[in-house]
C-alpha positions, 0 to 999 in steps of 0.5 A: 098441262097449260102450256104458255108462248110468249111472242115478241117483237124479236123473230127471224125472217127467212127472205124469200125468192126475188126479194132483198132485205134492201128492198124490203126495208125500203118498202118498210115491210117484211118479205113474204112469210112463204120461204118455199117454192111454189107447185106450179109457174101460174101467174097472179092476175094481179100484185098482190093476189099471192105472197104479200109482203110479212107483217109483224105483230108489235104487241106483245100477246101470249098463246096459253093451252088452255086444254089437250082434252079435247077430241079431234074436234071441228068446230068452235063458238061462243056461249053468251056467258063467254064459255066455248061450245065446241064440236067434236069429229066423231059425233058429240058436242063439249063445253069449255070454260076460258080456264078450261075445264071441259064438260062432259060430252052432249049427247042426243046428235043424230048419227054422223059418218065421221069416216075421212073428212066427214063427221060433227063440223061446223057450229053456231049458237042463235042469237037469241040462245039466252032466250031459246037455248037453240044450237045449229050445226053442220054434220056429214050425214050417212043415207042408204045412197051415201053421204052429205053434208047436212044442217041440223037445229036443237035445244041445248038442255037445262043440264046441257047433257043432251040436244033434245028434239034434233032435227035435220033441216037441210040436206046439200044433195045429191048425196054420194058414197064418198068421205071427202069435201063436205065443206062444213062451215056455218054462221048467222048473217045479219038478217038471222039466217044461216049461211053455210058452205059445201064442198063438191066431194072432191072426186072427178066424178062430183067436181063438176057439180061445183059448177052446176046451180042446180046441184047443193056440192061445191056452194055457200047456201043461204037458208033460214033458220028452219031450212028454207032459202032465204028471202032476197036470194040471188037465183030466187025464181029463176028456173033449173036453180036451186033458190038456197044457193048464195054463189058457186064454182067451190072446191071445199069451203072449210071458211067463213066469216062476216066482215065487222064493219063491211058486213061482206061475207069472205070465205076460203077453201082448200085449193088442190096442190096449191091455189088455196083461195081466200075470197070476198063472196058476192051473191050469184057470182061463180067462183070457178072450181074446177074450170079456173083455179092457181093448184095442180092435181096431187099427181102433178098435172093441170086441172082441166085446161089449166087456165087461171083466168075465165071471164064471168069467173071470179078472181080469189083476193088471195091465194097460196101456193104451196098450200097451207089448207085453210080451215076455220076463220074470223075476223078480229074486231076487239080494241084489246090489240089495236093493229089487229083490227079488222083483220082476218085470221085463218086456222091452217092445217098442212100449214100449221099455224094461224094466219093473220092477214091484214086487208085493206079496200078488200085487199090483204096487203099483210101477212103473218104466222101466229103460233107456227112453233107448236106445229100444230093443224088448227082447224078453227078460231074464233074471237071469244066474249072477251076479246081473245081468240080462241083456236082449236086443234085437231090433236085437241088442244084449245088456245086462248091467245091475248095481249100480254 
């Protein structure tokens, strides 16, 4: 079945608490996207930080399902000849073409524990692909002392049937027997390293790992291509550091993506209920989990001390609350729809719709719903060869999404 949505201009706004269509007309701006109460009374440290003003999309652009015959997959990527190499949760890779038609599924992988949150995750091609046919991804590894997030590389065959010669060439331990949190994002910098992300497994008994340096839970690492920290790494030398780390103080990074013109790596993780973060990662720094964070715990209480604010921790750029539980994102740098230039667009899964966010000087001062009557978990999206974005859902569906 292709399933198309055409979106126009023409939509209805819902305004939220605190703000009036005079005031929003005077701005020249739509209120906030967000309609709900929040979960908690936590102050923003600063305008701006939560609940930014709606933006609309002028050019008309059309949501077309390219295929439902996917399953549950994670994570996507562009093949150099504009094909998608997605994965799939429970243990094998697929290849879909823009009209989508969906191979057979790539085998060879080792073995995945894909109980809870874990499974196939992230995944990226290398840059030199059409030279070395070379494929990198993150999987939640299963070991006798339990389970981690883990990194491995291999060669996508001639008949792409199979990765021949996998091998694991990193491993976020300590490893623990639990199913949640495991991040699970990758990308290639600039400089043709990876950087990936973790999560801190999500249990009271880890969450303060996220805050250790010496611990590969809760991070964004930064490693080579064969598994080694990255030359120019913040805690290269230091001691009682693990020199692969990038920064710290995460919850679980299920986001990241490199700036087009900046080259600044952003991120964004799931917040507990509530305090979901967007942030512009800068190496070294601490990102506060569990210490600081704008969520409460899913039973209602505060997390730790239920403070926001810490000097020496960071402030996220922006937040949500109630959660809309970013996973997958990227940033928009085709000409195709000018005013999407440069900006950033995040699959949500409990939020059920792609955000767009508009940022300026590092800052969102705009935000959008893409796709929200499909009521769908987008868990990633990614800009294709050809301009378009192309999103994945964990029902498994693939959309292509363009200018009409």
């Amino acid at each position: 079945m292709v399933k198309r949505i055409l979106i126009t201009a023409t939509v209805l706004y819902v305004f939220g608490a605190g703000f009036s269509s005079a005031v929003a007309q005077k701005a020249g701006n739509l209120p906030p996207v967000e309609t709900n109460a929040p979960n908690s009374e936590y102050k923003s440290a600063f305008s701006g930080q939560t609940r930014i003003s709606g933006v609309k999309t002028k050019t008309p652009y059309e949501g077309k399902v390219l295929t439902e015959g996917l399953q549950s997959p994670w994570g996507i990527t562009s093949l150099p000849d504009g094909r998608l190499l997605i994965t799939q949760k429970e243990g094998t890779m697929r290849i879909v073409t823009t009209d989508g038609k969906v191979s057979d599924p790539i085998t060879g992988l080792p073995k995945v524990n894909s109980a809870g949150q874990g499974g196939l995750l992230g995944v990226r091609v290398d840059p030199q692909f059409a030279k070395n046919r070379m494929v990198y991804w993150v999987f939640s590894e299963p070991l006798s002392e339990g389970n981690l997030t883990a990194v491995a590389k291999g060669k996508l065959s001639a008949d792409e049937k199979t990765i021949e010669d996998a091998k694991v060439i990193y491993q976020a331990t300590p490893a623990y027997k639990g199913t949640l949190h495991y991040g699970g994002r990758i990308l290639f910098d600039k400089a043709g390293n990876l950087i990936i992300s973790t999560g801190e497994r999500s249990d009271l008994v880890t969450r303060p790992q996220a805050q250790s340096v010496n611990s590969g839970l809760g991070k964004v690492i930064r490693i080579t291509t064969d598994g080694q920290p990255a030359p120019g790494n913040p805690f290269a030398g230091k001691a009682d550091t693990r020199p692969e780390l990038y920064s710290y103080g995460h919850r679980n990074v299920q986001s990241l993506a490199l700036h087009p013109v900046t080259g600044d790596l952003w991120e964004g993780e799931f917040g507990p209920r509530g305090g979901d973060e967007i942030n512009r990662i800068q190496p070294g720094k601490n990102y506060g989990w569990p210490t600081i964070t704008y969520g409460i715990e899913y039973k209602g209480s505060k997390v730790g001390d239920g403070i926001q604010q810490k000097e020496g921790l960071e402030q996220p750029v922006y937040y949500w609350d109630p959660s809309v539980s970013p996973s997958g994102m990227t940033f928009y740098s085709s000409n195709a729809i000018p005013e999407w230039k440069n900006n950033l667009f995040v699959g949500a899964l409990s939020g059920m719709h792609i955000a767009r966010l508009v940022i300026e000087n590092n800052k969102v001062v705009g935000e959008e719903r893409l796709l929200s009557s499909e009521f769908q978990r987008f868990r990633d999206v990614t800009q294709g060869n050809d301009g378009a974005l192309y999103a994945i859902t964990d029902s498994g569906r693939l959309y292509r999404i363009f200018k009409k």
